[in-house]
mmJSON file of the N, C-alpha and C atoms, coordinates in Angstrom:
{"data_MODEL":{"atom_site":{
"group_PDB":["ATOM","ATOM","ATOM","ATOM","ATOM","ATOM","ATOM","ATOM","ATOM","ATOM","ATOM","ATOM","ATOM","ATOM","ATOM","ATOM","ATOM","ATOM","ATOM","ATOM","ATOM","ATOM","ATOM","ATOM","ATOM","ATOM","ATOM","ATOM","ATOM","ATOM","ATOM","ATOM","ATOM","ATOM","ATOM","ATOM","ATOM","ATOM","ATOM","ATOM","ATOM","ATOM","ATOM","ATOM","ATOM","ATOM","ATOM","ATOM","ATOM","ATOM","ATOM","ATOM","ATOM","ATOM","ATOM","ATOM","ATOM","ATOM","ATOM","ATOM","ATOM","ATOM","ATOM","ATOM","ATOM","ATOM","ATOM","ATOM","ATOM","ATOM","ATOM","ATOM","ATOM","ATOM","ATOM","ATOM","ATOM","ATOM","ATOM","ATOM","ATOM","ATOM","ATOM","ATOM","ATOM","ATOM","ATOM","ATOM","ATOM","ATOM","ATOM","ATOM","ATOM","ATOM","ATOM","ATOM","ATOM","ATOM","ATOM","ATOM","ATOM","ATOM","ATOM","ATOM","ATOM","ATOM","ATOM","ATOM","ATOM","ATOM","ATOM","ATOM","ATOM","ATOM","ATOM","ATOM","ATOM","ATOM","ATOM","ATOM","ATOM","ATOM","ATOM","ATOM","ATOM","ATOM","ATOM","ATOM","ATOM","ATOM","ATOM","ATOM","ATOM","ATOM","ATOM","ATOM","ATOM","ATOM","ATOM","ATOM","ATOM","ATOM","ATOM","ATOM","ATOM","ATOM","ATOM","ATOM","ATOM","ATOM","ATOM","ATOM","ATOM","ATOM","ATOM","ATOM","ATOM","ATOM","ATOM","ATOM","ATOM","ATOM","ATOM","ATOM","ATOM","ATOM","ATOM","ATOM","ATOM","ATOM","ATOM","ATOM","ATOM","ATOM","ATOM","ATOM","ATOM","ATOM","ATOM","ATOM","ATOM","ATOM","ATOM","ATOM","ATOM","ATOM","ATOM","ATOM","ATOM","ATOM","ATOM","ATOM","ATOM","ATOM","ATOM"],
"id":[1,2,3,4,5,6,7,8,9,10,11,12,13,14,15,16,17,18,19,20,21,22,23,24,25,26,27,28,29,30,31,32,33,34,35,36,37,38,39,40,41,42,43,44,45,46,47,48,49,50,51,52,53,54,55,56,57,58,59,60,61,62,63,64,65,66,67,68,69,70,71,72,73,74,75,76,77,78,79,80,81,82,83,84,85,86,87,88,89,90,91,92,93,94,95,96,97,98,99,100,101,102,103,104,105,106,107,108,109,110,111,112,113,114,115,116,117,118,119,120,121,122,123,124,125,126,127,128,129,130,131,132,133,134,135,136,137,138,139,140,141,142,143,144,145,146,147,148,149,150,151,152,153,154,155,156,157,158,159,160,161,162,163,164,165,166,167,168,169,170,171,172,173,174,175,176,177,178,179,180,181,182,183,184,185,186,187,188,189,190,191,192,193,194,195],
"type_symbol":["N","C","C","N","C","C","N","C","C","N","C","C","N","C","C","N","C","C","N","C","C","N","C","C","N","C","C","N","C","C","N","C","C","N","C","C","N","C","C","N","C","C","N","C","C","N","C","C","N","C","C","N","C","C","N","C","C","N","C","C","N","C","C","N","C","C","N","C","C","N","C","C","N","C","C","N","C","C","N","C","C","N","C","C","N","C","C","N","C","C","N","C","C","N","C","C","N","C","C","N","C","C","N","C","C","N","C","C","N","C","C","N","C","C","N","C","C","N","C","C","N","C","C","N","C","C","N","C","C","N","C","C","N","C","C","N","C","C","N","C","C","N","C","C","N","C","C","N","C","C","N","C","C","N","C","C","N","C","C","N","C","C","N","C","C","N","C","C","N","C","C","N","C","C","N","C","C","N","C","C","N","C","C","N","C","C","N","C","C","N","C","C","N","C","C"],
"label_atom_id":["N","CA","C","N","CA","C","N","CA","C","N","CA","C","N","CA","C","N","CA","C","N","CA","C","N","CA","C","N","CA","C","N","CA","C","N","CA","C","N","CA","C","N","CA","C","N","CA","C","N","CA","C","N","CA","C","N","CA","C","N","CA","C","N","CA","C","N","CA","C","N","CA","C","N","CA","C","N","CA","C","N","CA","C","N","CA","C","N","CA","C","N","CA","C","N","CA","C","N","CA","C","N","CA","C","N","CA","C","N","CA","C","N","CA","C","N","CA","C","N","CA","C","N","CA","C","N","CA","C","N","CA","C","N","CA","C","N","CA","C","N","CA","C","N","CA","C","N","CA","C","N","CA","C","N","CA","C","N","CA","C","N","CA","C","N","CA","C","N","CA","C","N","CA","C","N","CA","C","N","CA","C","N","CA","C","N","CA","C","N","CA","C","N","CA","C","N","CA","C","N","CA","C","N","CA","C","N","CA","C","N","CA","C","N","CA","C","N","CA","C","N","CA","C","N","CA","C"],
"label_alt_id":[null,null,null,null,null,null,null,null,null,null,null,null,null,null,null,null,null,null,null,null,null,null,null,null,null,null,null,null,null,null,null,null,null,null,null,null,null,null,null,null,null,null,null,null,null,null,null,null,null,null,null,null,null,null,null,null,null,null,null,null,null,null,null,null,null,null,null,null,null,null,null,null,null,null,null,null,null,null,null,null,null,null,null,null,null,null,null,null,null,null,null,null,null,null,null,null,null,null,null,null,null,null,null,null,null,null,null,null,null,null,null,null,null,null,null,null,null,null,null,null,null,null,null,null,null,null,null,null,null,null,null,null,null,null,null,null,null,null,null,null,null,null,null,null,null,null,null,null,null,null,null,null,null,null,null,null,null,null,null,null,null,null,null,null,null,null,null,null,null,null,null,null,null,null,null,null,null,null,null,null,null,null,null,null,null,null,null,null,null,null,null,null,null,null,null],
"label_comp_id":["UNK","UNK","UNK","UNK","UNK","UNK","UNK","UNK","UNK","UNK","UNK","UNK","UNK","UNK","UNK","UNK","UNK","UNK","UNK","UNK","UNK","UNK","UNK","UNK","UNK","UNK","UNK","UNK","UNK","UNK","UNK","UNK","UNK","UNK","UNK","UNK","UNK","UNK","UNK","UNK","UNK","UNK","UNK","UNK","UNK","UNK","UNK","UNK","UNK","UNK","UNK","UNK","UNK","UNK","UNK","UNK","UNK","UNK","UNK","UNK","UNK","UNK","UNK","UNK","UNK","UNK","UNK","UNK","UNK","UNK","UNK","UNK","UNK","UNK","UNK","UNK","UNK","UNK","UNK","UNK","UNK","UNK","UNK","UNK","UNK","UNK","UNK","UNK","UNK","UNK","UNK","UNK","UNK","UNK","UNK","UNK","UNK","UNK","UNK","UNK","UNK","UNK","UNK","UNK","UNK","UNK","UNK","UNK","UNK","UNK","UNK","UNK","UNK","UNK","UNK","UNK","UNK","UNK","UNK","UNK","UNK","UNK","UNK","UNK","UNK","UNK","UNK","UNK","UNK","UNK","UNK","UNK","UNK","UNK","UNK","UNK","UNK","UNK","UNK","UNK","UNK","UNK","UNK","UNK","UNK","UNK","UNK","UNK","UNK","UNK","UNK","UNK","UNK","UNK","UNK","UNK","UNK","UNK","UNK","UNK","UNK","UNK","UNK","UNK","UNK","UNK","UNK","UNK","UNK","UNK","UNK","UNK","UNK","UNK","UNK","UNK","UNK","UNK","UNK","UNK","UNK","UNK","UNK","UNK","UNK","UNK","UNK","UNK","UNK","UNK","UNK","UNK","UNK","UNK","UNK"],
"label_asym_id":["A","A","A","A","A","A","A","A","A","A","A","A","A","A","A","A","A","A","A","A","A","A","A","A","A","A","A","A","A","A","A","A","A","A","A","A","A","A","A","A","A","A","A","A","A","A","A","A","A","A","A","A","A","A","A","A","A","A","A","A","A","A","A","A","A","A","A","A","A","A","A","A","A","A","A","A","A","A","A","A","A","A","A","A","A","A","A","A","A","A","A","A","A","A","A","A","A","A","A","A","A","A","A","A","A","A","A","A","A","A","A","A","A","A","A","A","A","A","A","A","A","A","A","A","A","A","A","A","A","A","A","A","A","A","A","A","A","A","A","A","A","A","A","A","A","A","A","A","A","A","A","A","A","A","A","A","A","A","A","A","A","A","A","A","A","A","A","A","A","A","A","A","A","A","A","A","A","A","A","A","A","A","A","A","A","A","A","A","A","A","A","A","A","A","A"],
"label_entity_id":["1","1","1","1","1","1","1","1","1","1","1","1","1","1","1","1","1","1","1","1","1","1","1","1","1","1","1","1","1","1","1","1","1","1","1","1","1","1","1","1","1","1","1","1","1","1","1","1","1","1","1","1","1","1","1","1","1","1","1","1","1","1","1","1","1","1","1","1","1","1","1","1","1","1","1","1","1","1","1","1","1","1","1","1","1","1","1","1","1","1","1","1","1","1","1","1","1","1","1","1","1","1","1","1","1","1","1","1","1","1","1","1","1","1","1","1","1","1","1","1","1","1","1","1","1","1","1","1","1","1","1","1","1","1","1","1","1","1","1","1","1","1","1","1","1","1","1","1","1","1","1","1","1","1","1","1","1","1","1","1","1","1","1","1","1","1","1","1","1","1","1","1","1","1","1","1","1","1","1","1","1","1","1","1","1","1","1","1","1","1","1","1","1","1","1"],
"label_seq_id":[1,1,1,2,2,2,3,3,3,4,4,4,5,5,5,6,6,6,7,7,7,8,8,8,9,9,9,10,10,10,11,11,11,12,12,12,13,13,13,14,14,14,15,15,15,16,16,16,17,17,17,18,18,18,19,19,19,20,20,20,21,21,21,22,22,22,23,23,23,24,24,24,25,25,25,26,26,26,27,27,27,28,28,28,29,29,29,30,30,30,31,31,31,32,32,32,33,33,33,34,34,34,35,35,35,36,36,36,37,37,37,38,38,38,39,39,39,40,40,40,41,41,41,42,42,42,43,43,43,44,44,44,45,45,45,46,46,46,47,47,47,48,48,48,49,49,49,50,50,50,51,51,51,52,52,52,53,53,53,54,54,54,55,55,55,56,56,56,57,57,57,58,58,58,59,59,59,60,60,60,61,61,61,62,62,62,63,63,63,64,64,64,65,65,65],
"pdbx_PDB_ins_code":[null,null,null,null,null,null,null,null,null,null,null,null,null,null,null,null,null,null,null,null,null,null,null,null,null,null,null,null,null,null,null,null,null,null,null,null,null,null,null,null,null,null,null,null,null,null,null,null,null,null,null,null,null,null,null,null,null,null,null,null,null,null,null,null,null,null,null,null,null,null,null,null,null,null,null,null,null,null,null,null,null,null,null,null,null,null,null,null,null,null,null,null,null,null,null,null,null,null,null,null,null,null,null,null,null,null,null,null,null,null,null,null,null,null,null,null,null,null,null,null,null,null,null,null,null,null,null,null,null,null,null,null,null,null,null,null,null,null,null,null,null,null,null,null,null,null,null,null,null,null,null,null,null,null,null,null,null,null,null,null,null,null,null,null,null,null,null,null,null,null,null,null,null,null,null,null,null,null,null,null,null,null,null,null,null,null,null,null,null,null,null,null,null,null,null],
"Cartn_x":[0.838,0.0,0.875,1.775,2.844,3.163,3.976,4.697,3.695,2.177,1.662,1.108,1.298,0.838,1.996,3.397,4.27,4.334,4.103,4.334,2.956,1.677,0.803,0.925,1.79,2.023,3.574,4.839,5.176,4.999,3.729,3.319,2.811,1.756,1.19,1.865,2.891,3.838,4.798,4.951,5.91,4.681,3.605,2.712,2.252,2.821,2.131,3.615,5.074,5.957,6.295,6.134,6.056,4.829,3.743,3.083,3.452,4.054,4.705,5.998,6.975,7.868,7.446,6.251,5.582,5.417,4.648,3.868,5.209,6.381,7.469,8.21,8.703,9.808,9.718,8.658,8.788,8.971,8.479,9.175,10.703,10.907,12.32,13.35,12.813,13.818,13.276,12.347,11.879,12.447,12.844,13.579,14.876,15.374,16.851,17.094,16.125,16.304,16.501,15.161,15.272,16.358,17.201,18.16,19.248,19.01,20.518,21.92,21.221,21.989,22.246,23.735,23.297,23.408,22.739,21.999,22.724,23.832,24.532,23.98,24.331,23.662,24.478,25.814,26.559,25.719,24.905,24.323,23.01,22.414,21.068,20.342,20.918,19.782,20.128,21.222,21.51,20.444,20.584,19.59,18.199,17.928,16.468,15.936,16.649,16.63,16.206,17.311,17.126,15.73,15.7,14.238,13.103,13.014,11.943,11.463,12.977,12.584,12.554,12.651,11.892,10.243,10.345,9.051,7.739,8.387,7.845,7.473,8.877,8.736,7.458,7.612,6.67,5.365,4.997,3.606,3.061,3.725,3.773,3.362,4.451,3.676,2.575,2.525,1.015,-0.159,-0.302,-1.225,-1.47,-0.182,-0.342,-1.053,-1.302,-1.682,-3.725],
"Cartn_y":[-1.205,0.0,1.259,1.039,2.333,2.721,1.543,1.695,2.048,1.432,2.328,3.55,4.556,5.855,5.987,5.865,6.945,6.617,5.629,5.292,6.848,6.41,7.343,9.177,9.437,10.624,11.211,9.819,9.996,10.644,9.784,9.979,11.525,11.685,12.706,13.899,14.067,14.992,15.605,14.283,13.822,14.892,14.336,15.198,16.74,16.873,18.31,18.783,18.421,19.076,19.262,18.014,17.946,19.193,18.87,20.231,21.868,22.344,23.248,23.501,22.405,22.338,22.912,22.5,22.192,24.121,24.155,25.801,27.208,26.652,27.562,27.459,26.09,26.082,27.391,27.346,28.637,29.546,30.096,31.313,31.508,30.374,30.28,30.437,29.731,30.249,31.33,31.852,33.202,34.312,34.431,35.431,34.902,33.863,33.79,33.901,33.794,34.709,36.127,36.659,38.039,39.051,38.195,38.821,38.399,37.265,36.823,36.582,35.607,34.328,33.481,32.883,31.91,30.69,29.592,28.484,27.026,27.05,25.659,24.589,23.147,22.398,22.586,23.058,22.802,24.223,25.149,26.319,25.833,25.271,25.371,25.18,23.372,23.117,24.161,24.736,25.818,27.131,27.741,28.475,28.742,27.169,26.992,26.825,26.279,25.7,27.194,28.361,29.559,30.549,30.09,30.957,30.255,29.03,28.209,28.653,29.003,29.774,31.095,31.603,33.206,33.229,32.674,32.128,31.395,30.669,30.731,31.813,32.591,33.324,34.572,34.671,35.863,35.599,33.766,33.406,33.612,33.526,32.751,34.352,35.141,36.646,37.275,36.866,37.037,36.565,35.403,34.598,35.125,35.715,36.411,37.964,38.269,39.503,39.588],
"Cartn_z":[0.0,0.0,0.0,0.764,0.927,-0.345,-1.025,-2.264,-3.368,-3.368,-4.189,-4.569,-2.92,-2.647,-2.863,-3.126,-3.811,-5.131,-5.563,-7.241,-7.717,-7.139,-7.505,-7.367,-6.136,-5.857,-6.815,-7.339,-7.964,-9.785,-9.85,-11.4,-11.007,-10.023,-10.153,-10.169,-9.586,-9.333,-10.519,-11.269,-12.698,-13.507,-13.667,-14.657,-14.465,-13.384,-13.029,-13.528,-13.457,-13.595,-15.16,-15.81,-17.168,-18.152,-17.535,-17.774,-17.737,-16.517,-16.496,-17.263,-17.556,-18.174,-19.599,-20.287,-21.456,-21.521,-20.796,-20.789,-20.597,-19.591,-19.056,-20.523,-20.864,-21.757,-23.236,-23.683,-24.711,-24.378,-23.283,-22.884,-22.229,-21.848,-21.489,-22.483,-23.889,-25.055,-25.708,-25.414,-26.459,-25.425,-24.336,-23.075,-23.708,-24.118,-24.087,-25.29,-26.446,-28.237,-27.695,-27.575,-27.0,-26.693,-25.627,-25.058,-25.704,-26.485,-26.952,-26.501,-25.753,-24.734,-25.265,-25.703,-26.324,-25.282,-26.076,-25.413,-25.268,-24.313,-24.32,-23.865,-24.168,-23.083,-22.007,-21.784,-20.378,-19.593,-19.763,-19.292,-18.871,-19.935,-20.397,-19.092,-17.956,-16.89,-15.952,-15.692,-14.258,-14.906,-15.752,-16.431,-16.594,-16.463,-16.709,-15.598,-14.374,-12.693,-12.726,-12.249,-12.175,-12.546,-13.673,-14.863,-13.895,-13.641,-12.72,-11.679,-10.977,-8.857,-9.458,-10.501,-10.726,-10.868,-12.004,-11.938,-11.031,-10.631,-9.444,-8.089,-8.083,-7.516,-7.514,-8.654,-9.231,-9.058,-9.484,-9.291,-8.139,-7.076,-5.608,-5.413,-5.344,-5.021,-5.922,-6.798,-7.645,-6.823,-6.597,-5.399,-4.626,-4.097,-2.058,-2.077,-3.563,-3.109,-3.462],
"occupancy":[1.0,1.0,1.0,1.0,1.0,1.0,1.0,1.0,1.0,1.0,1.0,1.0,1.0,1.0,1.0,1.0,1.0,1.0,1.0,1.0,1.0,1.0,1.0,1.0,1.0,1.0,1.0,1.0,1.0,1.0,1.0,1.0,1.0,1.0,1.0,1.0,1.0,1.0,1.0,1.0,1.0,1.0,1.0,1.0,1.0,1.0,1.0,1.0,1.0,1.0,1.0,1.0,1.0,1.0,1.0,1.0,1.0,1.0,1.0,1.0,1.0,1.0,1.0,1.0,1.0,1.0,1.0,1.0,1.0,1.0,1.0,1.0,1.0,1.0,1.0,1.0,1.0,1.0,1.0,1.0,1.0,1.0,1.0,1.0,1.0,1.0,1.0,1.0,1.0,1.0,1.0,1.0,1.0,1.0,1.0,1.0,1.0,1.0,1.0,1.0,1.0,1.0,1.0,1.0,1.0,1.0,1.0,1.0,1.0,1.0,1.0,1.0,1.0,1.0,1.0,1.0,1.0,1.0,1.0,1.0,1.0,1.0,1.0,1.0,1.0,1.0,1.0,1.0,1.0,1.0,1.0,1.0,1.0,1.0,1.0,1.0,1.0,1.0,1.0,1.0,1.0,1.0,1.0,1.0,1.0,1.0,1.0,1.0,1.0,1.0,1.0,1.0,1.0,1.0,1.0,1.0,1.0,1.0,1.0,1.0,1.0,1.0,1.0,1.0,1.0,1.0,1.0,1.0,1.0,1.0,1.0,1.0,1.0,1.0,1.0,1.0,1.0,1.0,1.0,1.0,1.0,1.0,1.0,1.0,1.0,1.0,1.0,1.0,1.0,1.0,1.0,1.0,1.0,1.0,1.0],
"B_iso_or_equiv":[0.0,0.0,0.0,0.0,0.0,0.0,0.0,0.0,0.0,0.0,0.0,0.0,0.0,0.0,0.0,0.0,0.0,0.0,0.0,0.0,0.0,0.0,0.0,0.0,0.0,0.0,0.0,0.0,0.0,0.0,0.0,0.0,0.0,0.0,0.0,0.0,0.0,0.0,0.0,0.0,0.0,0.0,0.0,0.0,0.0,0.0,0.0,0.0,0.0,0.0,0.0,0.0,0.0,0.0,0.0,0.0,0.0,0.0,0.0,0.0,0.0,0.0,0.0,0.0,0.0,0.0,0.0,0.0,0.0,0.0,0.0,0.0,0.0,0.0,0.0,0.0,0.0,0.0,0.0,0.0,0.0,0.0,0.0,0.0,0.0,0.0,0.0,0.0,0.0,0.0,0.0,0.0,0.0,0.0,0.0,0.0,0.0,0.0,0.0,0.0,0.0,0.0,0.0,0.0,0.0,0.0,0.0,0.0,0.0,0.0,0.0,0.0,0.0,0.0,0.0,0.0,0.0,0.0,0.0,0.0,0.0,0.0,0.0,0.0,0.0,0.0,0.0,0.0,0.0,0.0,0.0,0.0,0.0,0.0,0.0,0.0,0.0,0.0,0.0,0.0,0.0,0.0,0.0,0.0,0.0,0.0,0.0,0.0,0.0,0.0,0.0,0.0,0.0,0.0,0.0,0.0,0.0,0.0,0.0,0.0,0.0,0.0,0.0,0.0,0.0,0.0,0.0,0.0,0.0,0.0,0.0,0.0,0.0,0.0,0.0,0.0,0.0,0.0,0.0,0.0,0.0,0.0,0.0,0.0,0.0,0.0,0.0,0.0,0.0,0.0,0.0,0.0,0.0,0.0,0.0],
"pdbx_formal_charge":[null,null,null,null,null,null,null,null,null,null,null,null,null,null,null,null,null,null,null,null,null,null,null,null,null,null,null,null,null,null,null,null,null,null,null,null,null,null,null,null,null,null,null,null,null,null,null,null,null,null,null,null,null,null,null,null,null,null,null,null,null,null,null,null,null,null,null,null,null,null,null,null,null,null,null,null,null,null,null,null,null,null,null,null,null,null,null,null,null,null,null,null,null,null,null,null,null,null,null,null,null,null,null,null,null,null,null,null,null,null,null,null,null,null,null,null,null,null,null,null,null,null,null,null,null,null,null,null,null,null,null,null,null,null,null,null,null,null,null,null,null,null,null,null,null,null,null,null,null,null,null,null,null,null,null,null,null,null,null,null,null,null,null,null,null,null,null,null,null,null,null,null,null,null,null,null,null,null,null,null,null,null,null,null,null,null,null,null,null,null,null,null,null,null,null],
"auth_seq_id":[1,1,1,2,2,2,3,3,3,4,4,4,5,5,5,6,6,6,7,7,7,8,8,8,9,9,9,10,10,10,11,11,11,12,12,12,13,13,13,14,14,14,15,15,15,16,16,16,17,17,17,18,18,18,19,19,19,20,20,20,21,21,21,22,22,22,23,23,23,24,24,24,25,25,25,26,26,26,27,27,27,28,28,28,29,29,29,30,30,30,31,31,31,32,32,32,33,33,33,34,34,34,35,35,35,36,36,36,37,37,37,38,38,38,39,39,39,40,40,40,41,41,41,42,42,42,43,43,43,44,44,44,45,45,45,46,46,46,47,47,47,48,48,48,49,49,49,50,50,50,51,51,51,52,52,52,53,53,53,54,54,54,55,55,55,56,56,56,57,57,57,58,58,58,59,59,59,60,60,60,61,61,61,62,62,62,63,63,63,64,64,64,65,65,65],
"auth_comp_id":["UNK","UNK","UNK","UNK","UNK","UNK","UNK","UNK","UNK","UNK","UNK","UNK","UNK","UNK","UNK","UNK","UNK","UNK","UNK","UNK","UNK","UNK","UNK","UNK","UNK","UNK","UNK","UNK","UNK","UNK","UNK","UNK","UNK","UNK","UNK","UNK","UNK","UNK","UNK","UNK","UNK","UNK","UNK","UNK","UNK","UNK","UNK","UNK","UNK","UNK","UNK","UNK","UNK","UNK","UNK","UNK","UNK","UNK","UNK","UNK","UNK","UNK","UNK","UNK","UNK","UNK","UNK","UNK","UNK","UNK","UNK","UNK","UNK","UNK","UNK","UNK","UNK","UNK","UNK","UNK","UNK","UNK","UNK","UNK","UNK","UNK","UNK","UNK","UNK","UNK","UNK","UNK","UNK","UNK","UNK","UNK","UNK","UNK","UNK","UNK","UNK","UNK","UNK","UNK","UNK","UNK","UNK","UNK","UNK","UNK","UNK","UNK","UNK","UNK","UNK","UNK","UNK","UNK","UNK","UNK","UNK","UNK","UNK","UNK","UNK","UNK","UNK","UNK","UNK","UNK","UNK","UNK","UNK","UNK","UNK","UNK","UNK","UNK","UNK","UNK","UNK","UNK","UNK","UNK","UNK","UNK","UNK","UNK","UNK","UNK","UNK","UNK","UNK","UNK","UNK","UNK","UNK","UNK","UNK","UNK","UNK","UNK","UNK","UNK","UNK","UNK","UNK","UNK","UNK","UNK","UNK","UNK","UNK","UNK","UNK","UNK","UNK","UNK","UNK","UNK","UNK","UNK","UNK","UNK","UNK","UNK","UNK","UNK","UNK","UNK","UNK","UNK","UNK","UNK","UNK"],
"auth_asym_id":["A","A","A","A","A","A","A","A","A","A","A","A","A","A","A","A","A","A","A","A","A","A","A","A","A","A","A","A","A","A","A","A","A","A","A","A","A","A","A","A","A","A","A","A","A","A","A","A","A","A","A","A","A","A","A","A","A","A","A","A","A","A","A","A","A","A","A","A","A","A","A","A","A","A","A","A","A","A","A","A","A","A","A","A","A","A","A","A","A","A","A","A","A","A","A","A","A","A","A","A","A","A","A","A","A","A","A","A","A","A","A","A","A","A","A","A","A","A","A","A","A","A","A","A","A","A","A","A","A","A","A","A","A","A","A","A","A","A","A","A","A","A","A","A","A","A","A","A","A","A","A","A","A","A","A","A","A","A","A","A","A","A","A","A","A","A","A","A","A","A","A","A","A","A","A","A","A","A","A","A","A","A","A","A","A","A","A","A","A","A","A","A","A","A","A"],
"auth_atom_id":["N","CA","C","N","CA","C","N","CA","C","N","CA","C","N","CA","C","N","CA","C","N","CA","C","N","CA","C","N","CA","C","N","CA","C","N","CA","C","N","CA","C","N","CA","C","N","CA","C","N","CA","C","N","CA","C","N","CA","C","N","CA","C","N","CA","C","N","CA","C","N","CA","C","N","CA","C","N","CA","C","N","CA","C","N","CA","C","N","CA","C","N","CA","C","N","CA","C","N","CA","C","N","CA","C","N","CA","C","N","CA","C","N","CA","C","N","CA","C","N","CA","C","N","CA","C","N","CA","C","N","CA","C","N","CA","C","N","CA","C","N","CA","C","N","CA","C","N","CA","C","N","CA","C","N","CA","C","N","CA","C","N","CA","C","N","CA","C","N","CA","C","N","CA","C","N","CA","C","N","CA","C","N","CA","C","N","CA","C","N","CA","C","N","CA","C","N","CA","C","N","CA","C","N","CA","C","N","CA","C","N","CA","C","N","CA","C","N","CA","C","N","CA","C","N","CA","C"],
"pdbx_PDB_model_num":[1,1,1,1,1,1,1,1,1,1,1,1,1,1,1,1,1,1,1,1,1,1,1,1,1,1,1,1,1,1,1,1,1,1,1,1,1,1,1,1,1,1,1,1,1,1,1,1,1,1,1,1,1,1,1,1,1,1,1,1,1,1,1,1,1,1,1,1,1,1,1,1,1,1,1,1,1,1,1,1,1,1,1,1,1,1,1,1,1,1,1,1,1,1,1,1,1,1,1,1,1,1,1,1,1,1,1,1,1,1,1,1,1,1,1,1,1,1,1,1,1,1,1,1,1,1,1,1,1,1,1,1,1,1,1,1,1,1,1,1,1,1,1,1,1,1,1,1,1,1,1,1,1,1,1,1,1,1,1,1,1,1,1,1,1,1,1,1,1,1,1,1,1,1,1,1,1,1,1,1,1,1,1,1,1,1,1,1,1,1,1,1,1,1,1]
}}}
């Protein structure tokens, strides 16, 4: 029972992040056309980690007000 409340909270978690990934990622490269960054893979995940806790950030105080 254990193992199947994390397999389930796993998937669920997996799909909510994949979704956001889906919706964030264009704007993540249309901010980094924009500005004209260019786009390594050795950059790309510290970059995108970063663009994420902004984003987030911003939502999170969007919410609180």
């Amino acid at each position: 029972l254990i193992v199947f409340t994390i397999a389930i909270c796993a998937v669920w978690g997996l799909s909510n992040v994949l979704s956001l990934s889906l919706f964030i990622m264009p704007i993540f490269v249309a901010v980094f056309y924009i500005f004209n960054i260019d786009i390594s893979l050795k950059n790309l995940y510290g970059s995108y980690f970063i663009f994420l806790i902004i984003i987030n950030g911003l939502s999170w105080s969007v919410n609180q007000r």
